[in-house]
C-alpha positions in Angstrom: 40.8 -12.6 4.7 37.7 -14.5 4.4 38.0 -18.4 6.0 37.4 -21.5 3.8 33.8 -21.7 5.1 33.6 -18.4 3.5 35.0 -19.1 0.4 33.1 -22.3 -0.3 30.1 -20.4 0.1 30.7 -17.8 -1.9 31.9 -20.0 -4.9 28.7 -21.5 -4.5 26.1 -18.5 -4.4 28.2 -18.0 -7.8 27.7 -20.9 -9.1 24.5 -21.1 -8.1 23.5 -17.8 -10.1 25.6 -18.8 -13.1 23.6 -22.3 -13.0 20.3 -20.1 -13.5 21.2 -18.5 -16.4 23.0 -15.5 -15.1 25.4 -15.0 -18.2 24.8 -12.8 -20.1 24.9 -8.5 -19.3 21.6 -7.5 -19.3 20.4 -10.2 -16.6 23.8 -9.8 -14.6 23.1 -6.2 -14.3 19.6 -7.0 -13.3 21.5 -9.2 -10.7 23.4 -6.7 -9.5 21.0 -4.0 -8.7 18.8 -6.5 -7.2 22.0 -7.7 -5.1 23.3 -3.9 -4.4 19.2 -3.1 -3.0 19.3 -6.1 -0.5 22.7 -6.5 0.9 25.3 -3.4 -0.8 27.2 -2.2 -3.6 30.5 -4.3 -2.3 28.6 -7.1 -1.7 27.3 -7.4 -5.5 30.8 -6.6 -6.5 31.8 -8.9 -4.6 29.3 -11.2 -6.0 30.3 -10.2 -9.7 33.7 -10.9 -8.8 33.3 -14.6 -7.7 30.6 -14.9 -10.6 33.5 -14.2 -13.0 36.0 -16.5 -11.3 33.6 -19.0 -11.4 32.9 -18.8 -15.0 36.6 -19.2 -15.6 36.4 -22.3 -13.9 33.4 -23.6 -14.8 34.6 -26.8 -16.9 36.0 -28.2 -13.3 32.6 -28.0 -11.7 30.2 -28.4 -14.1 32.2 -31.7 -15.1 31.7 -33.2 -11.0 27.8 -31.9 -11.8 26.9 -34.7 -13.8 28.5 -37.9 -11.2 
């Protein structure tokens, strides 16, 4: 099980990606195979994974963006 260091980073690289725009299928998808050429297929699933999570909960940290 990934630490907390982990984690935290991971939510962010999400959030991060979600911040630029990445919402919609086509550019996800663009995402991904750019993500599965540079680093592997679980790590972009892993990446759409925490992308997802993050849009789930994206009222609580787009709310602390703005303080």
């Amino acid at each position: 099980m990934p630490d907390a260091t982990e984690l935290q980073r991971r939510a962010s690289e999400a959030r991060h990606y979600l911040r630029h725009g990445y919402t919609n299928p086509a550019s996800v998808s663009k995402l991904m195979e750019r993500i599965r050429d540079k680093r592997g297929q679980l790590a972009a699933d892993q990446l759409l994974a925490d992308m997802r999570e993050q849009w789930r909960k994206r009222r609580e940290w787009a709310e602390g963006q703005s303080a």
